[in-house]
C-alpha positions in Angstrom: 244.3 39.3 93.3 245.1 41.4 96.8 248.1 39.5 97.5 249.4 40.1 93.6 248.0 43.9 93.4 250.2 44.4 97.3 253.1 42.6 96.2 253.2 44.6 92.9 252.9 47.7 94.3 255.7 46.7 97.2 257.9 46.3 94.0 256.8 49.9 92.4 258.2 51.4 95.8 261.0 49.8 95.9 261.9 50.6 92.3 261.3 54.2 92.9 263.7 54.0 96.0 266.4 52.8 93.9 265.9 55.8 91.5 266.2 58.5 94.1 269.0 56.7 95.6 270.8 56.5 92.1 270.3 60.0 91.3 271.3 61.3 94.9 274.7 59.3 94.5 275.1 61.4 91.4 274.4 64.6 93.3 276.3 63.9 96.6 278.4 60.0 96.2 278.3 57.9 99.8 278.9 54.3 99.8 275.5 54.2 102.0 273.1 55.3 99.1 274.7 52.2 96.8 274.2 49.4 99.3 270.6 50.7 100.3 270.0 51.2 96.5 271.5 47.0 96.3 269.0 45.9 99.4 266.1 47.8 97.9 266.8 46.3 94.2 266.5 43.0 95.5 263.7 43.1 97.3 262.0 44.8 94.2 263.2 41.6 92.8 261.9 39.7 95.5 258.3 41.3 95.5 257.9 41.2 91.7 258.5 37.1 91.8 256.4 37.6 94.1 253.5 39.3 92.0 254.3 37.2 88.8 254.0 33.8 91.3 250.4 35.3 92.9 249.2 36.6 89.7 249.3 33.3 88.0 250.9 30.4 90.2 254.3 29.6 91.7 256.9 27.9 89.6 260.7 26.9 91.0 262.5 30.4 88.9 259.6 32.0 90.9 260.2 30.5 94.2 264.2 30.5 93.7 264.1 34.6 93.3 261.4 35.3 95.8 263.4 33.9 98.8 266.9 34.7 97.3 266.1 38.3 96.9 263.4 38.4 100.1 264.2 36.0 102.2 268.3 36.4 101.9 269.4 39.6 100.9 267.4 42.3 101.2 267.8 42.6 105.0 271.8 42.4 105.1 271.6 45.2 102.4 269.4 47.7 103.9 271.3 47.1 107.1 274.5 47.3 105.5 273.6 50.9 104.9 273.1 51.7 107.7 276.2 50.7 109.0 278.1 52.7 105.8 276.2 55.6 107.2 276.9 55.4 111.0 279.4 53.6 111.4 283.5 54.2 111.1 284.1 53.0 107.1 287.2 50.6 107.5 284.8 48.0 109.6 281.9 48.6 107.4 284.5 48.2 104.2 285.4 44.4 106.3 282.1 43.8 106.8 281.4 44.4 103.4 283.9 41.7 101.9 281.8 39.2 104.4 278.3 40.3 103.1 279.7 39.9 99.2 281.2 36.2 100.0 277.8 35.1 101.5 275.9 36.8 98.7 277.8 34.9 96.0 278.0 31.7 97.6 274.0 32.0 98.7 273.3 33.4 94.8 274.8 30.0 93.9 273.4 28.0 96.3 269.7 29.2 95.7 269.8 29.2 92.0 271.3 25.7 91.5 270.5 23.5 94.4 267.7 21.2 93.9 264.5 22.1 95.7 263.3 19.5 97.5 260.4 19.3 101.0 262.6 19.9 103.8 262.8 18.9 107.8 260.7 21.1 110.1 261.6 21.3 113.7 263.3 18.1 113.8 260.6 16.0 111.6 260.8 14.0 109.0 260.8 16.2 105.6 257.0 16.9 104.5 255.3 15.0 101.6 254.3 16.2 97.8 251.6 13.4 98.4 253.0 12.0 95.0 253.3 15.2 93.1 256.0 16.4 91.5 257.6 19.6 93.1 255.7 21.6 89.4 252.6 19.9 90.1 252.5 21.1 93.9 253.8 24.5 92.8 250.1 24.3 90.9 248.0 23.6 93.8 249.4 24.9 96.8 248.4 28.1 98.5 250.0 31.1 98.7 250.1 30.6 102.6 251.4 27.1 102.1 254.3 28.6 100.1 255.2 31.8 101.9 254.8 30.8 105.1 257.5 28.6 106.3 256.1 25.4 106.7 256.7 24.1 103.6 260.3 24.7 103.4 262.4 23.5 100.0 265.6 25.2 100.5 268.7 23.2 101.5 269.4 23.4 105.1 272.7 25.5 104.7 270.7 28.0 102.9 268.8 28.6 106.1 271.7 28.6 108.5 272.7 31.9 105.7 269.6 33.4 106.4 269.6 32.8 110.3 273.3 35.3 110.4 272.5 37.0 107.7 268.9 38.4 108.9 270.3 38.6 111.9 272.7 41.2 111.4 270.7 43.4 109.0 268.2 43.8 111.6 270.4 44.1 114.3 272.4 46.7 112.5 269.1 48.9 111.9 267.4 48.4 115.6 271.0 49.7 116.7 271.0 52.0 113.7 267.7 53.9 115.4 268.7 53.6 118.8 272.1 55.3 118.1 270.3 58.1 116.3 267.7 58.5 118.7 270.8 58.6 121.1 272.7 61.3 119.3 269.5 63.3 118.7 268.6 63.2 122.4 272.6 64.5 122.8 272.8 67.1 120.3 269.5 68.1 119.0 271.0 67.7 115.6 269.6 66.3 112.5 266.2 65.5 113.1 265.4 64.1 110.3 268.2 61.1 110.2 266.2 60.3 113.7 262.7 59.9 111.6 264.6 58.2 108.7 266.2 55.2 111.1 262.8 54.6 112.9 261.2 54.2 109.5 264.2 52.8 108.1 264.0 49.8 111.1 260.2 49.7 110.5 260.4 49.0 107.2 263.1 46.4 107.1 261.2 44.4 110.0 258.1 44.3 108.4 258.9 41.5 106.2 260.5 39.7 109.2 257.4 40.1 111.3 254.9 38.8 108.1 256.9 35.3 108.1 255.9 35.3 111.5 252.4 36.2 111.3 252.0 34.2 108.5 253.5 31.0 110.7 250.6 32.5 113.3 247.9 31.8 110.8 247.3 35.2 109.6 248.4 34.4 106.3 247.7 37.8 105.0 249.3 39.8 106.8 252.4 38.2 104.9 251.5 40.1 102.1 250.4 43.8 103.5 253.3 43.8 105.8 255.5 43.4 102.7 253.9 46.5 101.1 254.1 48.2 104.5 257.7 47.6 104.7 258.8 48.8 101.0 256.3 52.1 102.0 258.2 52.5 105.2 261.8 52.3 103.8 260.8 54.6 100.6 259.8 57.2 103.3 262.6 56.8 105.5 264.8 57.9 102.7 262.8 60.5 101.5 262.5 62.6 105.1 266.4 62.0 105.4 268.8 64.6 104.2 271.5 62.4 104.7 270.1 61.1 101.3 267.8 63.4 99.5 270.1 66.6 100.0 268.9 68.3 97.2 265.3 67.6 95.8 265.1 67.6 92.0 263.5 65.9 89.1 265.9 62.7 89.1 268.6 62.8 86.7 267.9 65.9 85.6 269.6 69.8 86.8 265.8 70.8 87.7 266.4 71.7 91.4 262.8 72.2 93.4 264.2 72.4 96.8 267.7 72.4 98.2 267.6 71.1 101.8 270.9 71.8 103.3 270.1 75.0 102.8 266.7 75.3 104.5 268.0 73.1 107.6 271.1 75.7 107.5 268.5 78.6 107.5 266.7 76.8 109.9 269.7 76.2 112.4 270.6 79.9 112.1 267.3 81.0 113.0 267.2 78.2 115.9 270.6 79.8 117.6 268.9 83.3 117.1 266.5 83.0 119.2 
């Protein structure tokens, strides 16, 4: 029940995310707060297949969300924000048009395509042993199913999650870098430096538990999922690039308005 209580609790976090991300958009609207809200949705979606699957046993509707919402988009997404937030809009409006053509045709792909045992590192595809793909669904471990080495998804599906992976992490490892730069520059904005390490932990926590889990340490696959939806709620929390103003969400009830501490703050900086 660990795995299922971790995985449920990953999805709590990343559900409450999305809520302060909605209600910030209504406060202060930035393209940046609707794709992160998009890349955290989906991987609440991924890590609540997730609990259903480990609370009972897999099934294909199960499996088919999981590494749709996990394994495919929620990285792209979350680095897709990033992007939106640093970067110069008209490339990140172009780059969005390429996300949106992958995410259809891989929504498609993932919900239709037969699943079926897959090639691994060149072999020849691995064996249900006689059972059907239900049956095995039934007996298999967690670890067998999470961990790579039992791969069902067509081959084109993977080559999707090889550039699209790629990028999202790419775009929040440069994301903190760049911030870290800028901070070291201008001793501006603290707090967007915090939010991009956390932001970069937490999107390549998941990445890293598919690799411990291929390791042996099967699970760590399921912690490091809960680490990373803790890391990425937080990094949006300390940012004031998102939570300007702190209030009860979706209501007028203001508790603390952050531009204007950090503006007090500044002032009282360049006074002394």
């Amino acid at each position: 029940m660990t795995d299922a209580i971790l995985s449920l609790l990953a999805a709590v976090l990343c559900y409450v995310a999305v809520i302060f991300l909605i209600d910030q958009q209504l406060v202060k609207p930035r393209p940046y707060k609707i794709v992160w809200a998009i890349g955290l949705f989906v991987y609440g979606v991924g890590t609540t297949a997730q609990f259903f699957a480990t609370a009972g046993h897999w099934n294909q509707l199960e499996y088919r969300l999981w590494f749709l919402a996990g394994a495919i988009l929620a990285a792209p997404y979350l680095g897709m924000g990033t992007y939106y937030l640093l970067g110069p809009r008209k490339w990140a409006d172009r780059v969005m048009i390429f996300l949106g053509i992958f995410t259809v045709y891989a929504t498609a792909r993932m919900l239709t395509a037969p699943l079926q045992p897959q090639s691994l590192n060149g072999k020849a595809p691995w064996s249900l042993n006689g059972l059907s793909l239900d049956q095995w669904f039934q007996t298999a471990s967690n670890a067998d199913i999470v961990s790579g080495t039992h791969p069902l998804a067509p081959p084109d599906i993977i080559a999707v999650i090889i550039v699209l992976n790629t990028l999202g992490a790419g775009a929040l490892v440069l994301g903190a870098a760049w911030s870290a730069w800028k901070f070291i520059k201008t001793h501006q904005n603290p707090t967007r430096l915090l939010s991009m390490i956390l932001l970069m932990i937490g999107g390549l926590a998941p990445t890293m538990a598919g690799t411990m889990t291929k390791l042996g340490f099967s699970d760590a696959f399921f912690a490091l999922t809960f680490v990373g939806a803790l890391f990425l709620l937080a990094g949006y929390l300390v940012s004031i690039d998102v939570l300007s103003v702190l209030r009860i969400p979706f209501t007028n009830k203001v508790l603390v308005d952050r531009r204007m501490a950090m503006a007090g703050a500044s002032e009282q900086a360049k006074q002394r």
